[in-house]
N, C-alpha and C positions, 0 to 999 in steps of 0.2 A: 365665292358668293353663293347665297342660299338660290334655292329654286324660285323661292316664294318675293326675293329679293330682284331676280333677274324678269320674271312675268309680273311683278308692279315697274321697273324700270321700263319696262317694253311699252304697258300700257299707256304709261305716262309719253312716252315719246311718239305712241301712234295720234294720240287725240292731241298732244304739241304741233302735232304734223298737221292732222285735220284742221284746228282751229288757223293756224298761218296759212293754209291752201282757202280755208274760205274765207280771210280776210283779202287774197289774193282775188278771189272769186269778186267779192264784195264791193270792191275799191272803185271797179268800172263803174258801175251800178250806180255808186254816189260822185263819182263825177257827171255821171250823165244828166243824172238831176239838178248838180249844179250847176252844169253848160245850158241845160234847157229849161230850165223850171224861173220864173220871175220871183222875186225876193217877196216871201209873203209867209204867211204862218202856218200856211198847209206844206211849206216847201220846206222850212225849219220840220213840219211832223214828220214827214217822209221820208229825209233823211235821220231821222229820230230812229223812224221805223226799221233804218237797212241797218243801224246800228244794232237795233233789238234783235235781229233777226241772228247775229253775228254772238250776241248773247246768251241769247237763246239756246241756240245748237250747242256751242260752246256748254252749258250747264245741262242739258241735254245730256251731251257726250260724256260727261263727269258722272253724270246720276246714273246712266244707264248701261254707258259702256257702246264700243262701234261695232258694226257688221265686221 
């Protein structure tokens, strides 16, 4: 396997990593809102919102690359 083969597989598997660790992260976060929050259309945005967030980073991490 080339070098250049084995640092894109690497990469690919750290930000795989990242993205499942912050959907882990993430999941409490929209349950909480669901257990607490009254059925209404700011409470559909909010968890809109944690979704974007999970997105976000996610495309983030693609564009830019991780610490």
């Amino acid at each position: 396997m080339k070098l250049e083969d084995e640092v894109k597989e690497h990469m690919e598997r750290k930000q795989r990593l990242f993205y499942e660790e912050l959907l882990k992260k993430l999941k409490p976060i929209k349950k909480y809102l669901e257990d607490n929050l009254p059925e209404s259309k700011n409470k559909v945005r909010a968890l809109e919102r944690v979704d974007d967030v999970g997105m976000i980073a996610k495309y983030t991490a693609e564009l830019h690359g991780l610490k």
